[in-house]
N, C-alpha and C positions, 0 to 999 in steps of 0.2 A: 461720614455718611457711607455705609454698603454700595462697595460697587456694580452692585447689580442694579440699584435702585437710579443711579447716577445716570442722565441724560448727556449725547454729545455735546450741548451746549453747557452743562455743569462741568462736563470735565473740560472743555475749553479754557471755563473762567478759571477751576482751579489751576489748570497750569499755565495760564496768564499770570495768576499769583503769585504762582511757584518763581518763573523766571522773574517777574519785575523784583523779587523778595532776594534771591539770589543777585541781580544787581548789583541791590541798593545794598547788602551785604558788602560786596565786593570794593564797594565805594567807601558807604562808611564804618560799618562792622556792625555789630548787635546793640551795642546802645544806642549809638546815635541815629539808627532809621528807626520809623517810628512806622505804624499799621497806616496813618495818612500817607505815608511816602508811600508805603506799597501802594495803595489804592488809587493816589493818582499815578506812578507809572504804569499800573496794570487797568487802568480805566475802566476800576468796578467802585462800587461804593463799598463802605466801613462792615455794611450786614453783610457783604458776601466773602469778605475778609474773615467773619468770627463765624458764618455758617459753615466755611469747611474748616477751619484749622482752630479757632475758641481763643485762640493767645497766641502772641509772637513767638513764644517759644518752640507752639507746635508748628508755628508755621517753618520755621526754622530747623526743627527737626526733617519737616518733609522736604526742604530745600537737599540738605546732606544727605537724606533718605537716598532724593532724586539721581544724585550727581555721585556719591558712592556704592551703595547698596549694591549695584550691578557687578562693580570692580570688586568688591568684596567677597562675592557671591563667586565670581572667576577666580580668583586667589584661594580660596576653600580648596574648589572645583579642583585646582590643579594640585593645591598639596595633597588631597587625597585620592588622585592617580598618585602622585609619589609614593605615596605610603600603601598602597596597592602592589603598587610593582617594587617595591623594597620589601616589603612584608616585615618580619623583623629586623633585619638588617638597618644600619644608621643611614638615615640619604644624606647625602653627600651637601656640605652645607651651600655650596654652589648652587646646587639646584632649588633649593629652599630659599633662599633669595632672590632668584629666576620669579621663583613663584611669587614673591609678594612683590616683586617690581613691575615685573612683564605688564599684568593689567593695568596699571594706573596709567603706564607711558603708552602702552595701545590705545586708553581711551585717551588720551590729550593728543593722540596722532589721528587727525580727522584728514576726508579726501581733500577739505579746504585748507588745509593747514595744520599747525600747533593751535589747541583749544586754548586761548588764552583765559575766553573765562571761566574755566575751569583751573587754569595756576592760579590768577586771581583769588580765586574764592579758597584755595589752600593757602595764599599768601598773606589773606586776610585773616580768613581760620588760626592759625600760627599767633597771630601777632595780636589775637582776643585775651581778655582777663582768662584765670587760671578756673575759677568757677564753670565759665564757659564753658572750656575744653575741657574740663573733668566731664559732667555732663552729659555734652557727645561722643567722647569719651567712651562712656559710660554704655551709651546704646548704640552706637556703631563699628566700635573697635576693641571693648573687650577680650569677646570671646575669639576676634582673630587674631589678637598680642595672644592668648594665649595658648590658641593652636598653634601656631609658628614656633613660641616659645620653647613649648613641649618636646616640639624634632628638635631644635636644636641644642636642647640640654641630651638629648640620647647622642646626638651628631660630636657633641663637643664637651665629653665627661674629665677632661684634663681641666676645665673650667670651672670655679666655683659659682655660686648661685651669683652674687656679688658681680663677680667678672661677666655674667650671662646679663643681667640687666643692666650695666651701663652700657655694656657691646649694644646690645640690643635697640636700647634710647640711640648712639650714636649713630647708626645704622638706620634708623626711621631718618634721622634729622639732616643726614646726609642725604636720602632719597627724595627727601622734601624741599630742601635745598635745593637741589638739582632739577630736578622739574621748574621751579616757581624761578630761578634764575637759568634757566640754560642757556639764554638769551649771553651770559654774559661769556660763556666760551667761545664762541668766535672772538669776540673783543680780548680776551687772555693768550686767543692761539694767533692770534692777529690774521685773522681772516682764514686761515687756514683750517679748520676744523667748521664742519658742518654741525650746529645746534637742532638741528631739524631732524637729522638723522637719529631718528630715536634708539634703532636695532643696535648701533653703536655706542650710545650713551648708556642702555641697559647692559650692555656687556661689559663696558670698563666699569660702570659701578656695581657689576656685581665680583668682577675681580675685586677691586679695591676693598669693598667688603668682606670679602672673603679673608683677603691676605690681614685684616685688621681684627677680623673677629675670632680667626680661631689661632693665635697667637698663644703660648703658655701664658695660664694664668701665674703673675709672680705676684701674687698675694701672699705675704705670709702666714 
């Protein structure tokens, strides 16, 4: 439905939808919630389920829409300051990394806390069939794998195409990792390291990534 046409009370229900559909994600995953589960946690009937979204799929796209789009849209944002103020020059892969981590761990650092359901719903995302996450894949992170990708094939030409895409997968899966478990650094550091402290967590995993990804590629 056109947002212009959309009454406060339409957009209420649909984002009554939104969050009870994100939930029931986080709980069960994509198969097993079904359009009844969202509608009775979001206390609409079945017609206002298929009047904004037509199928669980789209409803689920608006779910990821909701919850990344923003961070995505900041991650751009900032690699193209980078590439503004580098001009032709390689940025520095530090900072390229900065840039895709920085937003995701800002938004799960709310005034109330760590956004749990937002790791949730990554931790869920992860662990969906492989169709799934082609998929979304597909319409939400494409074209930012391959913005990213692009500086860091300029950033790091000692590297083969080969060496850039495992780095690269590595490098997502440790970031993802680490958000959806940071709970468990305290219990590793035995009390001693703050999990919360996000400004912290982004800067040793952007070290760590760093000192991992632009390593000589020894491919032969």
């Amino acid at each position: 439905m056109p947002l212009a046409s959309r009454s406060p009370k339409a957009d209420k229900t649909r984002n009554d939808i939104v969050r009870a559909a994100e939930k029931l994600f986080a709980e069960k995953g994509f198969r097993a919630m079904t359009l009844r589960d969202v509608t009775r946690q979001a206390h609409v009937n079945l017609a206002a389920v298929n009047y904004h979204f037509g199928s669980k799929r789209e409803l689920m796209l608006a779910v990821i829409r909701n919850r990344f789009e923003p961070i995505n849209v900041e991650r751009l944002r900032r690699l193209d300051a980078l590439m503004a103020k580098h001009l032709t020059a390689p940025i520095p892969v530090a900072a390229i990394f900065a840039a895709l981590f920085g937003p995701l761990f800002e938004s799960a650092n709310t005034e109330h806390g760590p956004d749990r359901a937002l790791m949730q719903l990554i931790g869920r995302a992860i662990t969906e069939p492989a169709d799934f996450m082609r998929s979304m894949h597909k319409v939400f992170f494409n074209e930012l794998s391959q913005r990213f990708m692009a500086e860091l094939r300029r950033s790091c030409p000692q590297l083969s195409e080969e060496a850039l895409q495992y780095r690269f997968f590595f490098v997502i899966n440790t970031m993802l990792g680490t958000i959806i478990e940071q709970a468990r650094l305290e219990n590793l550091s035995g009390g001693t390291l703050d999990a919360t402290d996000f400004d912290k967590l982004v800067k040793q995993l952007t070290d760590f990534a760093v000192a991992g990804f632009i390593q000589t590629d020894a491919t032969p």
